[in-house]
N, C-alpha and C positions, 0 to 999 in steps of 0.2 A: 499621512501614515506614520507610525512610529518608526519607522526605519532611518527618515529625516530628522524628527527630535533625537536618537541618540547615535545617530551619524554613521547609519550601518548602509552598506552599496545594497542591499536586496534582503527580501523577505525572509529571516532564518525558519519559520515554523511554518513554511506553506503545507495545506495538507494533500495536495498532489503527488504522489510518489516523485523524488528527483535524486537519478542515483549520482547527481553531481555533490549529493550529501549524503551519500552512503558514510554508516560507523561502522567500524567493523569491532562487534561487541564478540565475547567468546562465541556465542552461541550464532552470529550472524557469519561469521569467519569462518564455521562450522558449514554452516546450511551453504553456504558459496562453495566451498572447498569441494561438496558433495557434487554441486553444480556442474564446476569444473572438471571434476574425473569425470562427469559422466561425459562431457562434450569428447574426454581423453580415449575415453572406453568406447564411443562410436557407437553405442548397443544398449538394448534391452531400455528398460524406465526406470526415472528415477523419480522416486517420490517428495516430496516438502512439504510438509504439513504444518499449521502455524494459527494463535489465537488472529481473530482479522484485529487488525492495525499492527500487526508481529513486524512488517515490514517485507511481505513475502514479494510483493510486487518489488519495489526496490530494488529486492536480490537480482528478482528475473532483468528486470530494464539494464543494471551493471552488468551481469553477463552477457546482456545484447548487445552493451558496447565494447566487449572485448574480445567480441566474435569475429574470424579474418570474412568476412563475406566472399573471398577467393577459395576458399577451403570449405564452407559450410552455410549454406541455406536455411535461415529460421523462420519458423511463420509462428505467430502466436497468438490463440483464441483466447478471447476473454467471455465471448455469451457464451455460452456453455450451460442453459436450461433449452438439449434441443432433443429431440429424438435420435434413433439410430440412421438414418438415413439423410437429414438435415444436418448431421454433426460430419460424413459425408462430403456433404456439398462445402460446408462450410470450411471443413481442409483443404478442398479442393482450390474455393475462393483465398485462403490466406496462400495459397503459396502460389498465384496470380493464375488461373486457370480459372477458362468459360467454362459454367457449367446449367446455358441454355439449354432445356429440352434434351436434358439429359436422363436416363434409369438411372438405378442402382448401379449396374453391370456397366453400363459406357462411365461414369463416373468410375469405377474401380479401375476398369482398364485406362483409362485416360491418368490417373494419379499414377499406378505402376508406370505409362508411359514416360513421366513426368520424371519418377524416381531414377528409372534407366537412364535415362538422359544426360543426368548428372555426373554417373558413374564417369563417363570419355575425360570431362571438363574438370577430374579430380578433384569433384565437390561431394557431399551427402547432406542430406537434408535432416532438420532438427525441428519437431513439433514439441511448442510449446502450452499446454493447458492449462490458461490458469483461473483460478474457481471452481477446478475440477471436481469438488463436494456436491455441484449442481448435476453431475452428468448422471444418468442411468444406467442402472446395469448392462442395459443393451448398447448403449453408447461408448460406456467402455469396452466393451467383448470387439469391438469394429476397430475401434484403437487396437486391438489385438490382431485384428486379423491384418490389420495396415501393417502393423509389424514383421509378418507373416514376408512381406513381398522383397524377395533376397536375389542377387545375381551373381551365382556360383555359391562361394560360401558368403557372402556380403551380406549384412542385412542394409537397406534401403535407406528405411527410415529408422529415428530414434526419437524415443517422446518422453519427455517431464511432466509431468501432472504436480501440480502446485494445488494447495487449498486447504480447509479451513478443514479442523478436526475431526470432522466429519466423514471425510475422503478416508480414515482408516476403518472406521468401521466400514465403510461402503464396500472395502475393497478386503471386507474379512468375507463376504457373501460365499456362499457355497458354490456359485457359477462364474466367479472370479479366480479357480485354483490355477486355473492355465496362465492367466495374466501373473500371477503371483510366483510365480514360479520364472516369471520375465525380470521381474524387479531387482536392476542392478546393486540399488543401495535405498536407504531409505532415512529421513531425517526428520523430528519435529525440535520446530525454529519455538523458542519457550521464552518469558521474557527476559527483561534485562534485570541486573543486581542493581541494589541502590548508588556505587560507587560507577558504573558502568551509565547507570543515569544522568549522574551528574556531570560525566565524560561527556556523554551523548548531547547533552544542554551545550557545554562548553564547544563541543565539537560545533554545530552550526551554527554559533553566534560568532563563531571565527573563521569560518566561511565568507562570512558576508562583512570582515573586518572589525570585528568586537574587540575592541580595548578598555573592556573591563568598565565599560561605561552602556546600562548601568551595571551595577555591580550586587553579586547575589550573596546571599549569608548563606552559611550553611544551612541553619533551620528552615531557607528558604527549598534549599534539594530534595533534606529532608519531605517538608509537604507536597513536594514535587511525586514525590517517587511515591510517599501514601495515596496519595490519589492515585496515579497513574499505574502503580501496579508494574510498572518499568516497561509498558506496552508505550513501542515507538509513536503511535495516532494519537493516545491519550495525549501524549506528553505536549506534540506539537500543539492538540484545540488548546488545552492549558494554556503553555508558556504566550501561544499567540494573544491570549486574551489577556495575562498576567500584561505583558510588555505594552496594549494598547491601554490599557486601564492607570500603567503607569504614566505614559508620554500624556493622558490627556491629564494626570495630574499634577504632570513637571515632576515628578520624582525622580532620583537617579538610585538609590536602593531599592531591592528587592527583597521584602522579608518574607518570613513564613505566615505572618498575618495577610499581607498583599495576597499570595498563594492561596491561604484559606478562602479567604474573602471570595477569590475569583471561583475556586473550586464549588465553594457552595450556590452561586449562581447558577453555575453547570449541572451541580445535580439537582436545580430548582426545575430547569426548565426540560432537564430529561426525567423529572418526576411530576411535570404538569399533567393534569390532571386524576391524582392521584390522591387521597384524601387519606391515605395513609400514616402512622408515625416516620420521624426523621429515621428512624432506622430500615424503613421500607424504601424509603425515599434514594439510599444508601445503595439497598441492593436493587430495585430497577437500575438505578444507574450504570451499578458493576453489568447486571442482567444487559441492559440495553446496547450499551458498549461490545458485549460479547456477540451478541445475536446480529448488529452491525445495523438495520434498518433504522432507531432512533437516532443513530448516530450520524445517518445521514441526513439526517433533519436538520439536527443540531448544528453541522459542518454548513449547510444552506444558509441556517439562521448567524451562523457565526459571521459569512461572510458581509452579510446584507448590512450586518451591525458594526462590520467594518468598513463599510463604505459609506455609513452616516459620520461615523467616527470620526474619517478622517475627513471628510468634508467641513466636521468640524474644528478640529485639528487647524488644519488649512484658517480656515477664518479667524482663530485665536492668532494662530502665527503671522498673522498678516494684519491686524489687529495692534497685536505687539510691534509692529515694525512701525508700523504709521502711529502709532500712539493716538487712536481712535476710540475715543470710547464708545462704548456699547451704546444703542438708545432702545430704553426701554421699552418691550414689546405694549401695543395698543391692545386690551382685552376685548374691546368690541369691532377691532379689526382680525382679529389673528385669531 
């Protein structure tokens, strides 16, 4: 793996959300701060809305670790394509409740059960939604009514709806005014600036021990940030493939040629089959990216190409060490 050619302790561009590489860009500092009052405020929803790869998960996973779990109870859904009654059960399940051979009605009373409960042991519970773009009208009106369940003037529960752009028009509906009228604050997470970019590159390659080895041009940020549009996912598929493409070529600069180079592989294979001009090629890419489906392809395909990579990687490096030379491959064996 590249992280041993240029002597890094760990993966800087993994594309798994990990808030142990949280940046806190204006706009992410922003979307947290919102986060945070609402945990302050005990009450009502708050919204986050964000292109997918904005970094919305991130956000949520950091706030999950600086939750006192002696004071506040979080459960966090992430399917969220389920009906109104599955979505139900499914609260019931995140915040550790059987919900064998249960209605609708023993499931409601069993969750207010639950909520009471908390109240003695000076805790309250916090539901987390995230991809809440997926939910339905009726799905969200039940979040409403959860909201609903108070002791005295206490409300119970408080819930986040995290998601993708989508979730504001969803929640412009005409049978959403009651919920709307709940919404303690509300935020869309937008991307980064080019200069915030280049911070953000910097920032996890010094996470994982980066002494400027290797070492990047400007024009290199620059093609960084034309691609990527300052979307935290772009950047990671990027820079992870720019950095293996370098270690297997022994470089220790990063120019904007390397960048380009790698960038237009990216938008090859997210414009496969597509017989389009290079300018189409362009915007499925942008397209694909936004919509998040080929993107998840391509994150598959990324990884699979780096575990040849480094496999082969591994065999040059060990190659080099024994001073072995290659024997060249038998074409009627291989």
């Amino acid at each position: 793996m590249y992280e041993t050619f240029f002597g890094l302790s760990g993966k800087p561009f993994q594309l798994n959300p990990d808030p142990a590489f949280f940046y806190g860009s204006r706009g992410h500092k922003r979307a947290f701060a919102y986060l945070q009052y609402g945990v302050h405020q005990g009450e009502g929803f708050i919204i986050i809305t964000g292109e997918v790869g904005a970094g919305k998960t991130t956000l949520v996973r950091s706030l999950l670790e600086q939750i006192d779990p002696s004071r506040l109870v979080a459960a966090q859904l992430v399917t969220t394509q389920l009906d109104a009654e599955d979505l139900l059960r499914a609260v019931a399940l995140a915040f550790g409740l059987s919900t064998k051979a249960m209605d609708k009605a023993q499931l409601l009373a069993e969750l207010e059960a639950f909520l009471v409960s908390l109240v003695p042991q000076g805790k309250r519970a916090l539901l987390i939604v995230d991809e809440a773009q997926n939910l339905s009208g009726r799905a969200i009106e039940e979040l409403r009514m959860l909201s609903n369940f108070q002791l005295g003037s206490q409300g119970l529960l408080q819930s986040f709806l995290v998601g993708q752009p989508e979730l504001r028009q969803l929640m412009q509906g005409p049978d959403l005014q009651q919920l709307r009228q709940r919404v303690t604050a509300s935020y869309h997470l937008g991307p980064m600036d080019r200069g915030e970019t280049q911070e953000y590159v910097e920032h996890r390659l010094r996470h994982v021990g980066w002494s400027n080895l290797p070492q990047f041009s400007p024009g290199a940020f620059d093609a960084i940030y034309t691609f990527s549009a300052g979307i935290p996912r772009r950047i990671n598929t990027l820079c992870n493939r720019v950095l293996l493409a370098a270690a297997l070529s022994e470089e220790h600069d990063i120019t904007a040629p390397n960048v380009d180079a790698t960038a237009d592989e990216i938008r090859l294979e997210l414009s496969e089959g597509s017989s389009g001009p290079a300018t189409g090629a362009v915007n499925a890419d942008i397209r694909d990216f936004e919509e998040g489906e080929p993107a998840v392809g391509l994150e598959q395909r990324v990884v699979r190409l780096e575990r040849a990579m480094t496999a082969t990687l591994d065999l040059l490096q060990q190659m080099r060490r024994s001073q072995t030379p290659l024997k060249p491959l038998d074409p009627l064996n291989n």
